[in-house]
C-alpha positions in Angstrom: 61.5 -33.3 -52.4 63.1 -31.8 -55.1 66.6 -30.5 -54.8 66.8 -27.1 -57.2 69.8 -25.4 -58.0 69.4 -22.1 -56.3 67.4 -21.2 -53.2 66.7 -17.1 -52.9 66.1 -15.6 -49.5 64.4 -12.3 -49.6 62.1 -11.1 -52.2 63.5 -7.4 -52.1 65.1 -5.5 -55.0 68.0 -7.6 -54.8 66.5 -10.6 -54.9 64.0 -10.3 -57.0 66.9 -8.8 -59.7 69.0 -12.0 -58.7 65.7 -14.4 -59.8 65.3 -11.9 -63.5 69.1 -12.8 -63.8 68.8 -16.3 -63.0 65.4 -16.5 -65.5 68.0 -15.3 -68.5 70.2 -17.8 -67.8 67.6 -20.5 -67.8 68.3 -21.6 -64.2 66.0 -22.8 -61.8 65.4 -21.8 -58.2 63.0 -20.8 -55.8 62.1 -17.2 -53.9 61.1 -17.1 -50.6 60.2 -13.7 -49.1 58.9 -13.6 -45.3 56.9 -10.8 -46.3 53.1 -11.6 -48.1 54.2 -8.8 -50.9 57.5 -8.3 -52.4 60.1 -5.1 -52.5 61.7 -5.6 -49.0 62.4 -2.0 -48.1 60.7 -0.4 -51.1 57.2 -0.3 -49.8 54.4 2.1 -51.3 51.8 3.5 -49.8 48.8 4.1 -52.5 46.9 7.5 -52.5 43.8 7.3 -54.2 42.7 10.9 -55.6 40.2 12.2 -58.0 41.0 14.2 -60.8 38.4 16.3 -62.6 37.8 15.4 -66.7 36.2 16.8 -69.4 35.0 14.6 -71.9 34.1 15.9 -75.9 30.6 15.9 -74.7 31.9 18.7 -72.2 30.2 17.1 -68.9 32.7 17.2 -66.0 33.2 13.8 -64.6 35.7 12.3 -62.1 38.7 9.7 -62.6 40.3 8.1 -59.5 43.7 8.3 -59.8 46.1 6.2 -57.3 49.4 7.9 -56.8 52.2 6.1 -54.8 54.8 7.0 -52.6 57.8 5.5 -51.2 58.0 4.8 -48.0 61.3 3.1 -48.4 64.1 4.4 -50.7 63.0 7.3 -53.4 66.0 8.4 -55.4 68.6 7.1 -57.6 71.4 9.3 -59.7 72.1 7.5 -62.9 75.0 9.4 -63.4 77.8 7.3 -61.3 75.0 4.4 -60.3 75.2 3.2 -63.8 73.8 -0.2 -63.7 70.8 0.4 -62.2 70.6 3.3 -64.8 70.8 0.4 -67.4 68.6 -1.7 -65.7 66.0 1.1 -65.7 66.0 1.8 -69.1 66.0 -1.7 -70.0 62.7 -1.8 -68.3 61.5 1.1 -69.8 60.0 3.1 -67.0 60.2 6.7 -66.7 62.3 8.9 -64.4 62.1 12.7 -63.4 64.6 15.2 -61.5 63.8 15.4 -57.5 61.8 18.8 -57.8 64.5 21.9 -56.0 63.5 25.0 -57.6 63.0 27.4 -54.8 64.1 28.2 -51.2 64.2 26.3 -48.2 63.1 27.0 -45.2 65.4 26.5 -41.8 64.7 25.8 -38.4 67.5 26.8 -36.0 66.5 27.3 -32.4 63.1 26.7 -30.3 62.8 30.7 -29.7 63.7 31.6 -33.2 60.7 31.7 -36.2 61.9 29.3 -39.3 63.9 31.2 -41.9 63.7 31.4 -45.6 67.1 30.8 -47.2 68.2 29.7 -50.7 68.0 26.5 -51.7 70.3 24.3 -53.0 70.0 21.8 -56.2 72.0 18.5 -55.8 74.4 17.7 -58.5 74.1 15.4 -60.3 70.2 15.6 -59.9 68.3 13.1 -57.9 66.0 11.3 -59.6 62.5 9.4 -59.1 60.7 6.4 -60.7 57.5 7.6 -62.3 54.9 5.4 -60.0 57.7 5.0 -57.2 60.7 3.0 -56.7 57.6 0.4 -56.8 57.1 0.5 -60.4 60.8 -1.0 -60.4 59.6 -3.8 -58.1 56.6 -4.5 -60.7 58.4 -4.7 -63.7 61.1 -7.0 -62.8 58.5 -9.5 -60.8 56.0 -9.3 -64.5 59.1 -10.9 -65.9 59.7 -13.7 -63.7 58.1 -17.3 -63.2 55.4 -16.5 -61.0 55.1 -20.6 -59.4 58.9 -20.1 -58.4 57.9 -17.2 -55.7 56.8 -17.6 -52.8 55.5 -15.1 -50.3 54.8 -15.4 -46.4 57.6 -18.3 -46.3 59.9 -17.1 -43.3 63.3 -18.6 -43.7 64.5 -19.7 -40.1 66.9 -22.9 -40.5 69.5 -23.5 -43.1 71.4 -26.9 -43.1 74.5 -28.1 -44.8 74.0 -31.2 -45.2 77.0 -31.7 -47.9 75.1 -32.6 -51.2 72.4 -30.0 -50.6 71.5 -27.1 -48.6 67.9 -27.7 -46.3 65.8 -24.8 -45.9 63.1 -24.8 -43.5 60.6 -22.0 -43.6 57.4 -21.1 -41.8 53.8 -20.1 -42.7 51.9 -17.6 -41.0 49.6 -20.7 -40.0 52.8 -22.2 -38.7 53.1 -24.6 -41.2 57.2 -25.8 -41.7 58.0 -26.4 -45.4 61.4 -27.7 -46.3 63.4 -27.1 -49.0 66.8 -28.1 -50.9 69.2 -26.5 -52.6 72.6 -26.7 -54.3 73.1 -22.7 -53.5 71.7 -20.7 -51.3 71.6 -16.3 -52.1 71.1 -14.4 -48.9 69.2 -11.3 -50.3 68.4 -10.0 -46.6 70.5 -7.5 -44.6 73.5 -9.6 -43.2 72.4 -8.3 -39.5 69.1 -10.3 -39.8 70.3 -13.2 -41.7 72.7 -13.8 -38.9 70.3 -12.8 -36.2 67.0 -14.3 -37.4 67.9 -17.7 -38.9 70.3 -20.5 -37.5 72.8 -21.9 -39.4 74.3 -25.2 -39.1 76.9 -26.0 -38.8 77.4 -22.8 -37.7 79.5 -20.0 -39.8 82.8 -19.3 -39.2 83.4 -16.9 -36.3 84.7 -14.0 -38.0 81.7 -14.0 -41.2 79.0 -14.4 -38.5 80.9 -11.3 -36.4 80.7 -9.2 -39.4 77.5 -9.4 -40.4 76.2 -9.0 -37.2 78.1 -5.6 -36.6 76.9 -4.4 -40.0 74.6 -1.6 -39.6 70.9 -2.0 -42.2 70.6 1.0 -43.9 66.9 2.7 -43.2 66.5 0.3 -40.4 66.6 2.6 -37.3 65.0 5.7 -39.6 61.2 6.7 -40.0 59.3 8.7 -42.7 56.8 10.9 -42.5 54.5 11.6 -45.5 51.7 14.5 -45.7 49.5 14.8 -48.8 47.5 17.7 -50.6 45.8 18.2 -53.2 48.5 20.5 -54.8 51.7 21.3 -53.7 50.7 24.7 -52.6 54.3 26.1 -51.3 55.5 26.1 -54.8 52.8 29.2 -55.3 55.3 31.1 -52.6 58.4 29.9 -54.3 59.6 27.4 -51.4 61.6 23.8 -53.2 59.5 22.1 -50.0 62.6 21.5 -48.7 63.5 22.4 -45.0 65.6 21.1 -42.3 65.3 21.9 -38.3 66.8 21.3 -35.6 64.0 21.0 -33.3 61.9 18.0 -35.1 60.6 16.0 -34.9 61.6 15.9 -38.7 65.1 17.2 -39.3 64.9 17.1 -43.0 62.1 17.7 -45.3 61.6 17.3 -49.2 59.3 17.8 -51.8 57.5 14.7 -52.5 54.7 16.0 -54.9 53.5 13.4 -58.3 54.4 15.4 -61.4 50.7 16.5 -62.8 48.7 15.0 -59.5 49.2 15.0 -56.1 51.4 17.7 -54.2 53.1 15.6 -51.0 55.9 16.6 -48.3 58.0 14.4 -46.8 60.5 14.0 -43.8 63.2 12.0 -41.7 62.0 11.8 -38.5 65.3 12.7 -35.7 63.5 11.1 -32.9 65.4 8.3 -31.8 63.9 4.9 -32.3 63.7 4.0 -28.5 61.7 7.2 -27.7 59.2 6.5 -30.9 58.0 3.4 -29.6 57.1 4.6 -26.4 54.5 7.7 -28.5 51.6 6.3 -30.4 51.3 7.0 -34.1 48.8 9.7 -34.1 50.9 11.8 -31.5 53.9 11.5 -33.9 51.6 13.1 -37.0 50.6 15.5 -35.0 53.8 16.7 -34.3 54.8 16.3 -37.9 52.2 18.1 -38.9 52.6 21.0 -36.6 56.0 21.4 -37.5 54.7 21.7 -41.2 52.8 24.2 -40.6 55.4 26.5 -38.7 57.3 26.0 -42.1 54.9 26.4 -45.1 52.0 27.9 -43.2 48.3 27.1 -42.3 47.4 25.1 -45.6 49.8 22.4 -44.2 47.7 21.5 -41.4 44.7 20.4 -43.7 46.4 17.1 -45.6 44.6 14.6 -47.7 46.2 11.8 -46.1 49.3 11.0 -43.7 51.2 8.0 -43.7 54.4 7.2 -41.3 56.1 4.1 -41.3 59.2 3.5 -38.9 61.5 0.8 -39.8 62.7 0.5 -36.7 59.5 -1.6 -35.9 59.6 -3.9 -38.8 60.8 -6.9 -37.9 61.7 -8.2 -41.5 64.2 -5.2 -41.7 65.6 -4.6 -38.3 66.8 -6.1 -35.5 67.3 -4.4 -31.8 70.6 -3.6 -32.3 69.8 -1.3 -35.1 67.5 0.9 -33.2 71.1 2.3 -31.7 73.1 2.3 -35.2 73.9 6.1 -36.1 71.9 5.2 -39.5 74.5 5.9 -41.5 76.0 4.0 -44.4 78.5 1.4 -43.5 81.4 -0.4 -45.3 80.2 -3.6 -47.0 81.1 -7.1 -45.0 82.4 -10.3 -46.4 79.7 -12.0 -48.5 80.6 -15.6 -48.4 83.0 -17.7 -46.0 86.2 -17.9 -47.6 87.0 -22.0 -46.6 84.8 -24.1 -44.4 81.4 -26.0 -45.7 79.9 -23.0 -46.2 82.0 -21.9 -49.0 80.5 -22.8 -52.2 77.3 -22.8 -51.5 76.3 -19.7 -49.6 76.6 -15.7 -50.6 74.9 -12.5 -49.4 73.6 -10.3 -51.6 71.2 -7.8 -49.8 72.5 -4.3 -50.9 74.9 -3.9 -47.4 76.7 -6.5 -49.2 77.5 -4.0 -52.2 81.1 -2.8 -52.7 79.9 0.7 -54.2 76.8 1.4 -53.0 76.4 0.2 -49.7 72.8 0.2 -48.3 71.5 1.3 -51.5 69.2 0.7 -53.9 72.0 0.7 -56.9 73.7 -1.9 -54.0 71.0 -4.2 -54.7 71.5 -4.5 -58.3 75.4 -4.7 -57.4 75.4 -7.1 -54.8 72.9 -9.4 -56.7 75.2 -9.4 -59.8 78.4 -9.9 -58.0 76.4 -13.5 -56.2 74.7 -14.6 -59.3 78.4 -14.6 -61.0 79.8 -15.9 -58.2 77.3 -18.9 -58.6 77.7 -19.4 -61.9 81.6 -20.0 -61.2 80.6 -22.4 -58.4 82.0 -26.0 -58.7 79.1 -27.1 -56.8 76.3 -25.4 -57.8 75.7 -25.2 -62.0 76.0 -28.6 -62.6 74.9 -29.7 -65.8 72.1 -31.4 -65.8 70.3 -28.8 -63.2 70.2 -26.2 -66.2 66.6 -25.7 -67.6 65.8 -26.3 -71.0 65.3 -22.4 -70.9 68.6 -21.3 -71.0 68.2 -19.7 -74.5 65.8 -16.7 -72.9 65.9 -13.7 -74.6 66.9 -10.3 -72.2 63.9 -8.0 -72.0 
């Protein structure tokens, strides 16, 4: 069995950014993501649509086009999250401004008809990946050593066993593959490292009570998307944004691809408790009754609907989150101060992020801050486990 220098858990944005750093530097490692695709929390769901074309010869013809949507995480603002900015540009994908031109509409009361105010533009702007928070997901894993990832591998034991850290991870035919490691990167929420894989010996007391009692950000929420053919309320001046107090989605944005598809979409404010007891198709319905108080008839006639509740993914949350407040929390302690653990183990799933807790710039934080901290390990970079490929150039 072959003991590697780094073992990655989690094949989201942070760990995946952790792997691109750890490819620069020419060090090896495995990724293991419980998942069978990679992003973690950024998740796409694909809309194929068919734009009309008209060739020199002047006979119309028709081009699928597949627009995606984020289910997870949509905006960044490059102004204060710099280094995600950086990263970004490095990869050379495309951004635009979070479309806000417009008034909103408001729901106050169940008696009351919605009201047309004016909107409001964020400042700085939010902005969107052109293709989705996916196309970030895509670019980093293009530059990466595809035999060193490894979907569908659910981390459940991790043992110190002094030299080397043992991983044990599980198929989904139930096959158990063991691993080793010199250093392990927890790039999972801290809540469900500590509930969903056991640790031994265990970690300290105080480490294991704060991770536990940090809340995963998105993981009580649900989002509910709608899509048209246009994004027709933009013809009556409306931004597409809305919020209500009566739900089931208590705020609303424009969600439309620039030059394709228009698309709404919506937090839902039903608690997670009382979603799992409604089937899915109920829940549209609602969501798309609600639309159609707001922006009229033409919302009740989408192209497609998708709704995806994190609550109800187990890879992201854990029972205690279905009661968390969702909102951002402070980040915990990512490694144990003293103890066997200390060397050798670090978080760095975005709730580990000093900044940007929860967020997607917390990825790119968090992941920076444990790759550094590994590289000052005594234990882990010892010479002769650096690849020959140390001399890789940065994209």
């Amino acid at each position: 069995m072959q003991n590697i220098p780094v073992a990655i858990v989690g094949g989201g944005l942070s760990g995946l950014y952790a792997a691109f750093l750890l490819e620069q530097k020419g060090i090896d490692y495995i990724l293991l993501e419980a998942r069978d695709t990679l992003g973690g929390r950024i998740i796409a769901a694909k809309h194929a649509k068919k734009q009309s074309s008209e060739p020199s010869n002047s006979d119309t013809t028709e081009m699928a086009v597949t627009d995606s949507f984020d289910l997870g995480p949509s905006w960044f603002w490059p102004d204060y999250q710099q280094q995600l900015s950086h990263l970004i540009n490095e990869l050379q994908l495309e951004s635009f401004a979070q479309f806000e031109e417009g008034d909103m509409m408001v729901e106050r009361a169940p008696n009351e008809a919605p009201i047309r105010t004016q909107g409001y533009k964020s400042s700085p702007p939010s902005m969107r990946l052109t293709g989705g928070m996916a196309a970030l997901i895509d670019a980093l894993y293009c530059r990466l050593d595809k035999k060193r990832v490894h979907t569908g591998q659910i981390v459940r034991r991790l043992n110190n066993r002094g030299q080397y850290i043992e991983l044990a991870s599980k198929d989904s035919s139930g096959q158990v593959t063991t691993w080793q490691a010199q250093h392990v990167l927890l790039a999972l929420p801290p809540r469900l490292a500590e509930a969903s894989i056991e640790f031994t010996p265990a970690l300290p007391l105080d480490l294991s009570k704060q991770w536990r009692e940090t809340a995963t950000w998105m993981a009580p929420h649900a989002k509910y998307f709608a899509i048209y053919d246009r994004p027709f309320w933009r013809e009556q001046d409306l931004s597409g944004a809305a919020r209500s107090a009566l739900g089931p989605l208590n705020e609303i944005h424009d969600a439309s691809i620039m030059g394709s598809s228009g698309a709404l979409f919506g937090f839902l404010g039903v608690p997670a408790q009382v979603r799992q007891s409604v089937s899915e198709d109920l829940l549209k319905a609602h969501c798309r009754a609600q639309l159609v108080r707001l922006f009229g008839t033409q919302a009740d006639s989408p192209q497609a609907e998708y709704l995806k509740d994190w609550a109800q993914d187990p890879f992201t949350a854990t029972t205690a989150d279905a009661d968390s407040d969702g909102q951002h929390g402070s980040a915990p302690t990512a490694k144990a101060a003293s103890g066997v653990w200390k060397d050798c183990l670090t978080g760095i799933g975005s709730e580990w992020s000093l900044q940007f807790s929860g967020y997607t710039a917390g990825a790119i934080e968090a992941a920076s801050f444990g790759v550094q901290n590994l590289l000052e390990s005594p234990r882990s970079m010892l010479p002769d486990k650096i690849s020959a490929r140390s001399n890789l150039p940065s994209v």
